[in-house]
C-alpha positions as CSV (number, residue, x, y, z in Angstrom):
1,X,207.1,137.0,-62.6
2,X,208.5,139.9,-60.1
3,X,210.8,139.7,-57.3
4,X,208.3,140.7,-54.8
5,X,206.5,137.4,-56.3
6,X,209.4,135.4,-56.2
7,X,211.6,135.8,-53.0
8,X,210.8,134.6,-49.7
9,X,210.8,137.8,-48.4
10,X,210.5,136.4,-44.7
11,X,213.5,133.9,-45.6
12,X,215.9,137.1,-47.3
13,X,214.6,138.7,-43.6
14,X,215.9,136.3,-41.4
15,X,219.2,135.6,-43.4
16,X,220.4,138.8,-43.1
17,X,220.0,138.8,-39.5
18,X,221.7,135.7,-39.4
19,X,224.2,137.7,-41.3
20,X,224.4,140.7,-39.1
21,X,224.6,138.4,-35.9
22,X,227.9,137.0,-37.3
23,X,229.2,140.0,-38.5
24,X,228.5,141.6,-34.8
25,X,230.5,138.1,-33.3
26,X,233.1,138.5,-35.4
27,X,234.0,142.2,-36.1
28,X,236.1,142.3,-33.0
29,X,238.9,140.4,-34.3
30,X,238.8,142.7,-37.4
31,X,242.0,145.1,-37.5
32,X,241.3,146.0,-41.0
33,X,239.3,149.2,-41.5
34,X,238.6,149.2,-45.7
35,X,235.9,149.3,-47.6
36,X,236.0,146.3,-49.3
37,X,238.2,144.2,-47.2
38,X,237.4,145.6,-43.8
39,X,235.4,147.8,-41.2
40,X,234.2,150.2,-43.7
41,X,232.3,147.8,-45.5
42,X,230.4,146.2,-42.8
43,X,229.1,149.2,-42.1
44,X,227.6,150.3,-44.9
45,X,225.9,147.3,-44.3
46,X,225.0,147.8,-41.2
47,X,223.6,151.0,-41.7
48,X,221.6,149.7,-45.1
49,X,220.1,146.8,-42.6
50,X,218.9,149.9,-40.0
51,X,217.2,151.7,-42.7
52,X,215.4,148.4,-44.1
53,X,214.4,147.3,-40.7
54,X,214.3,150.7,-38.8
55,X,216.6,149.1,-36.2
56,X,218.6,151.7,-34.2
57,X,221.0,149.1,-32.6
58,X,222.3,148.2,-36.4
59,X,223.0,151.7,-36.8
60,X,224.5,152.3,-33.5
61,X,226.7,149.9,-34.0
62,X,227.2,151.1,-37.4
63,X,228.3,154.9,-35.9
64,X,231.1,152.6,-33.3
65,X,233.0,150.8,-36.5
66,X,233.0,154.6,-38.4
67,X,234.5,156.2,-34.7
68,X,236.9,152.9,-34.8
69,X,237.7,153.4,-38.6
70,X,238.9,157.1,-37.8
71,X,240.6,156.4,-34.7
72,X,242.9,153.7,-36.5
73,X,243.8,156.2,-39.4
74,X,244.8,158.9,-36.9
75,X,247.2,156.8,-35.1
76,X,248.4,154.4,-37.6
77,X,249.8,154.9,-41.2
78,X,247.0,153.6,-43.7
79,X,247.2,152.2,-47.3
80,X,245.6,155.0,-50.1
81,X,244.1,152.2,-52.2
82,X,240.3,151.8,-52.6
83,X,240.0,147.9,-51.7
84,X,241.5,148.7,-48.1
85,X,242.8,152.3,-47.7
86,X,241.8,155.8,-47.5
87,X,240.3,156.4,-50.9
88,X,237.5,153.5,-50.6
89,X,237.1,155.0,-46.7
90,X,236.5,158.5,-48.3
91,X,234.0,157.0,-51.1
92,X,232.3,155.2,-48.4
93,X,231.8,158.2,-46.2
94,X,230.4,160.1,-49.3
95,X,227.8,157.1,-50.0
96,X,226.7,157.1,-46.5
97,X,226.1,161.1,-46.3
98,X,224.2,160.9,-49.9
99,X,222.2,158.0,-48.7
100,X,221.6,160.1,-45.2
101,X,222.9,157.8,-43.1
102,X,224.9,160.2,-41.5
103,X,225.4,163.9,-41.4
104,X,227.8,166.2,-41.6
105,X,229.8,168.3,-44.4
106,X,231.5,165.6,-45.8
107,X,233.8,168.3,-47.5
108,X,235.4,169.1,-43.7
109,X,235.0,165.4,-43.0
110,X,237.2,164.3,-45.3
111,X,239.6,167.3,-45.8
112,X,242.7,165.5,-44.2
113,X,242.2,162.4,-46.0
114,X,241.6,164.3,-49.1
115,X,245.1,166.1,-48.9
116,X,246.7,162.9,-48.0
117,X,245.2,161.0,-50.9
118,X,246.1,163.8,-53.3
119,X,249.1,164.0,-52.0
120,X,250.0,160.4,-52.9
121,X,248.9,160.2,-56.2
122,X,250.9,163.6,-57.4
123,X,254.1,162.2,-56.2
124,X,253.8,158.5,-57.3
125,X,252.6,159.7,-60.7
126,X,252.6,157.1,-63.4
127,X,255.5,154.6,-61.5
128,X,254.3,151.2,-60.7
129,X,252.9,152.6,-57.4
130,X,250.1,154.0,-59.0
131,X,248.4,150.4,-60.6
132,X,245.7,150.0,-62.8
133,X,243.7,148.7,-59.7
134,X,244.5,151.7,-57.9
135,X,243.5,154.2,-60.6
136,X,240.3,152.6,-60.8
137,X,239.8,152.9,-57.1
138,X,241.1,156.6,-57.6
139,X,238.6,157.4,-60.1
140,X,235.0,156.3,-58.3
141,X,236.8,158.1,-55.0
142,X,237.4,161.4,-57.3
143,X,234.0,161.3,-58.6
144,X,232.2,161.0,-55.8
145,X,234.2,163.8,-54.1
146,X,233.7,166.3,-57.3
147,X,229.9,165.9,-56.7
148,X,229.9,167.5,-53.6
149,X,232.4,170.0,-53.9
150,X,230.4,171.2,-57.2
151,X,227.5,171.6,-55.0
152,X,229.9,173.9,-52.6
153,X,229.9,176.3,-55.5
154,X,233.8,177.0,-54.2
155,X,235.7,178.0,-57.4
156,X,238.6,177.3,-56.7
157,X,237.9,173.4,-55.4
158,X,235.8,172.9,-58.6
159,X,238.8,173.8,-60.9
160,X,241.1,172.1,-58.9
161,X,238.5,168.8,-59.2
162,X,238.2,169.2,-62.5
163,X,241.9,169.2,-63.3
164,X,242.2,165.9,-61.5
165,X,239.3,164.5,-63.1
166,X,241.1,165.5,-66.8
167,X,244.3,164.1,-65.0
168,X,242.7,160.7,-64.5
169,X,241.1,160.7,-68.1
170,X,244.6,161.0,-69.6
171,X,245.8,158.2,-67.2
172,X,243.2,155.9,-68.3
173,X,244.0,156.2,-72.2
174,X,246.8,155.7,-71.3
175,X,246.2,152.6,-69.7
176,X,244.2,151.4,-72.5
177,X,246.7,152.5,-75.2
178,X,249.2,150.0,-73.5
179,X,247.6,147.5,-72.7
180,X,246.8,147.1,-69.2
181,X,243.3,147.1,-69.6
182,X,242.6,143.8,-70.9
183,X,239.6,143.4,-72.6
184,X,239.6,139.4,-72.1
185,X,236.7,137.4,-70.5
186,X,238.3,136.3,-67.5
187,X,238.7,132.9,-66.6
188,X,235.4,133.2,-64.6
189,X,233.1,135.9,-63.2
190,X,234.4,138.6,-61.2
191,X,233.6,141.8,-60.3
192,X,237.4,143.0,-61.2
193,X,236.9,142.7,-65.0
194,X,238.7,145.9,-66.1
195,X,236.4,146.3,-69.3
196,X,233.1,146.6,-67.8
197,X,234.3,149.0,-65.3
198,X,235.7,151.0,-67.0
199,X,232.7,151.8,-69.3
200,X,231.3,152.2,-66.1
201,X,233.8,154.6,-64.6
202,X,234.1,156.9,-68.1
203,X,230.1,156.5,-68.0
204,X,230.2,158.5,-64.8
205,X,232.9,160.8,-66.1
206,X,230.9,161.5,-69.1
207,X,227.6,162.4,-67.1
208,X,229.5,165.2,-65.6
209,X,230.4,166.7,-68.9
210,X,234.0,167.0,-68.3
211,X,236.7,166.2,-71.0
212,X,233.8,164.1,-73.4
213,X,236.0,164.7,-76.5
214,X,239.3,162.2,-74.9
215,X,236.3,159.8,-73.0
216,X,234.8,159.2,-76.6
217,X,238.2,158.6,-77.9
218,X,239.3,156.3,-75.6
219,X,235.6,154.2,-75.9
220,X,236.2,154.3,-79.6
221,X,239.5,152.6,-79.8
222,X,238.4,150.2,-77.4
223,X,234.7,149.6,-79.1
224,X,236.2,147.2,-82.2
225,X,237.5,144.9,-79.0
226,X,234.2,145.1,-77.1
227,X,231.9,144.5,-80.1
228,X,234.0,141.1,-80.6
229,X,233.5,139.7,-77.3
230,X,230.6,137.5,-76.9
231,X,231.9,136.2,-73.5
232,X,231.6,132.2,-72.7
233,X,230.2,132.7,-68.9
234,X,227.0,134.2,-69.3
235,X,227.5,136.0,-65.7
236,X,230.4,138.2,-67.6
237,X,228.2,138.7,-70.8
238,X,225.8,140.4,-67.9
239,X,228.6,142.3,-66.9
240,X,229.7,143.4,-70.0
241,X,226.1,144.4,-70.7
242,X,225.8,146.7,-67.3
243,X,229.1,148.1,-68.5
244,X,227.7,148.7,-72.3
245,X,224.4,149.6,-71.0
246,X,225.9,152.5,-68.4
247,X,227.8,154.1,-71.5
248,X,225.4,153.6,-73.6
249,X,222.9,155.6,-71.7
250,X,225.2,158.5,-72.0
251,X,226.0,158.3,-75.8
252,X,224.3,156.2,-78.1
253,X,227.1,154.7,-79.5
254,X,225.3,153.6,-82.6
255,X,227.2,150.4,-83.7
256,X,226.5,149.2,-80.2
257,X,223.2,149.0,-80.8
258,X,223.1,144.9,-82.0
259,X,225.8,144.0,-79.8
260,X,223.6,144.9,-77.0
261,X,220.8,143.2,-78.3
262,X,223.0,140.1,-79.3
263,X,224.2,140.2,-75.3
264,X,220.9,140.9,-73.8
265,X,219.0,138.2,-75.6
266,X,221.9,135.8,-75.2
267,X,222.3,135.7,-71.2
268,X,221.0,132.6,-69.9
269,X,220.2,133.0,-66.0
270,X,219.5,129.7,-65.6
271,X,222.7,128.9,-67.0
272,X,224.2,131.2,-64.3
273,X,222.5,129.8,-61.7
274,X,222.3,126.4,-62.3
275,X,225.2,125.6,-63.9
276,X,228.1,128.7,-63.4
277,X,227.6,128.8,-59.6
278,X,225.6,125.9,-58.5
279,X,227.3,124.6,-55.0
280,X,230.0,127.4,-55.7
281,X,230.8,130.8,-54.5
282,X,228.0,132.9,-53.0
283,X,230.4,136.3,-51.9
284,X,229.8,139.2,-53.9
285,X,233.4,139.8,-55.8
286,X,233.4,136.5,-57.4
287,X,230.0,135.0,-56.7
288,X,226.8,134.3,-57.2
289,X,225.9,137.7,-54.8
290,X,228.1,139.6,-57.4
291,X,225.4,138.3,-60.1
292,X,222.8,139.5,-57.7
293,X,224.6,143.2,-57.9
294,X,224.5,143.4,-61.4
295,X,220.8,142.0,-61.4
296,X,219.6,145.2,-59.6
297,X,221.3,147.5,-61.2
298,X,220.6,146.6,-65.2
299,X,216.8,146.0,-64.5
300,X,216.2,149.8,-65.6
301,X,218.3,149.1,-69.1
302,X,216.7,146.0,-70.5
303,X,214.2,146.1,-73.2
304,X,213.9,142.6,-73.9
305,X,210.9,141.9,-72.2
306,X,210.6,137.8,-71.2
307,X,209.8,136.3,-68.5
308,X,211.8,134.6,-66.3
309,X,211.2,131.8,-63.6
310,X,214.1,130.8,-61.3
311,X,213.8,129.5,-57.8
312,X,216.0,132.0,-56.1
313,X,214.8,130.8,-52.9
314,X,217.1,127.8,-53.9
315,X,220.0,130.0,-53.3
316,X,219.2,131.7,-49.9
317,X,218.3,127.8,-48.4
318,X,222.4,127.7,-48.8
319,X,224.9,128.2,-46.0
320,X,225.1,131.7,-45.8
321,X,228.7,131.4,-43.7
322,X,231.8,130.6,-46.0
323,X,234.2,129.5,-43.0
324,X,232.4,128.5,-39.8
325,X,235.9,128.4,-38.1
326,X,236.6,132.6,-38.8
327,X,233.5,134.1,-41.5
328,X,235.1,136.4,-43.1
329,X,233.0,139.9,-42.5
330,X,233.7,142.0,-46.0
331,X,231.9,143.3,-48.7
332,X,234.7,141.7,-51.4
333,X,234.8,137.9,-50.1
334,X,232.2,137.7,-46.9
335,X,229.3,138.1,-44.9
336,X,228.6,141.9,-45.4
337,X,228.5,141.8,-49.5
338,X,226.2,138.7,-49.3
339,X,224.0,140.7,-47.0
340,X,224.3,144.0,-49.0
341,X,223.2,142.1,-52.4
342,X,220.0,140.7,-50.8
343,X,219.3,144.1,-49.7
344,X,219.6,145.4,-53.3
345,X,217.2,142.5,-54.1
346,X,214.8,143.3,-51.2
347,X,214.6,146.6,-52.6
348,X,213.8,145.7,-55.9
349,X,210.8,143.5,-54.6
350,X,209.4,146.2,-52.6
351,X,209.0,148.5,-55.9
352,X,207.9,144.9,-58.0
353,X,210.1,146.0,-61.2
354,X,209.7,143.1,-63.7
355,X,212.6,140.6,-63.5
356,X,214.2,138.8,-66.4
């Protein structure tokens, strides 16, 4: 079957104005301004919902929380983390502008935060300030900054991007080499599992063909770890496999190739479903809208070619608000990743990609 067949599109369509109505009730009492935890967030999916439905008011309202967002980091002194600070407020700025959501030079845009985010992370160094969580956060902010300044074509900026991008390559072997990327399942599915992204952050690092020689090192010590894991949850051995499968698309690591296929014929999304997540957690870091995430984007990867017949409909008949006293509007743990991951599944309908 496809998605297109089996959503209720009209059902995913009023949900997510359901959604958005909440998120508009509730935003006010928001003082946090993050990507994941905060305003940032709800407007990417605010501005995701305008483009699906062509509705100006969602963006308008959209443009208010990105004028709030940079009001509140001119007068206040913000975090530099990803989850609530300035680097996942920079990445954010860069998806909107590549998605055209908004325009502008994203390179002026983001100048001052750049400097102050740079700033930070050459005087903490490698202390406890600078966590594993944060480098990770670090690196998809870097990454998405180095694409555009490489299509700048300034020299300068481009070597200077490039040397933080070898400086965050070191950083993470050396997080691997001690230890603090644990390649354990975690005690149940969530979208913080160090492993998978990581192969998806040295994936990204690897397309740009910048330091490949350390990246392949640092997949190669981990790879006798990865190829032992055969993870209980079968939402985390779909995890693992979007994290294999991004790496994998950019070097065909070649004893990979039946561990993928072992992982990819093992994942049972019934079991996931009906069993992992039934009555449980629908938010997107921990829950079933996570799963949803992953669903869209490891579609293009699979070759096992089944068929597969689930009643998602099942899941979008659910209470879609996880505390009617005070929903809680992020992407992470709320209203805005719930809605974000039935966009991703909307979009997948419309283009009626087989799903398995």
């Amino acid at each position: 079957m496809t998605i297109q067949e089996g959503l209720d599109i009209g059902l995913i369509e009023i949900k997510l104005k359901t959604l958005a109505a909440e998120i508009k009730t509730n935003i006010k009492t928001t003082k946090k301004i993050g990507l994941l935890d905060g305003k940032m967030g709800v407007a990417i999916f605010l501005y995701e919902l305008a483009g699906y439905f062509g509705n100006e008011k969602y963006e308008s309202f959209a443009d208010m929380l990105i004028d709030e967002i940079f009001e509140h980091i001119n007068n206040n002194v913000v975090p530099y983390d990803f989850s609530g600070g300035l680097a996942g407020v920079a990445w954010g700025i860069e998806y909107l502008s590549k998605n055209k959501f908004v325009e502008g030079d994203t390179n002026e845009i983001l100048s001052d935060l750049d400097d102050k985010i740079f700033q930070h992370y050459m005087s903490t160094g490698k202390t406890d300030n600078n966590t594993v969580e944060f480098i990770f956060g670090y690196g998809f902010y870097i990454l998405s900054r180095y694409k555009k300044i490489k299509a700048s074509n300034n020299d300068i900026q481009i070597y200077i991007y490039k040397r933080l991008i070898v400086d965050l390559v070191n950083y993470l072997s050396y997080c691997a080499e001690s230890g603090l990327i644990t390649t354990k399942e975690p005690l149940a599915f969530s979208l913080n599992w160090k492993l998978p992204l990581l192969l998806i952050l040295l994936s990204e690092i690897s397309n740009l063909q910048i330091y490949k020689d350390k990246v392949l090192k640092i997949v190669s010590q981990l790879s006798p770890s990865i190829l032992s894991l055969l993870p209980v949850y079968h939402s985390n051995r779909l995890y693992l496999l979007l994290g294999m499968f991004c790496f994998f698309e950019q070097h065909r690591v070649l004893e990979w190739e039946d561990h993928i296929e072992l992982l990819e014929n093992s994942v049972d999304l019934n079991k996931i479903f009906t069993e992992e997540f039934y009555a449980k957690k629908i938010n997107i870091f921990n829950g079933i809208s996570g799963v949803f995430m992953i669903l869209s984007q490891i579609n293009r990867y699979l070759t096992v070619k089944k068929n597969f017949d689930f009643d998602f409909n099942f899941f979008l008949k659910k209470d879609m608000i996880l505390n009617k006293n005070k929903p809680n509007t992020s992407i992470a743990y709320g209203l805005s990743g719930i809605g974000i991951s039935l966009i991703q599944l909307l979009k997948l309908g419309k283009i009626n990609v087989p799903y398995y």
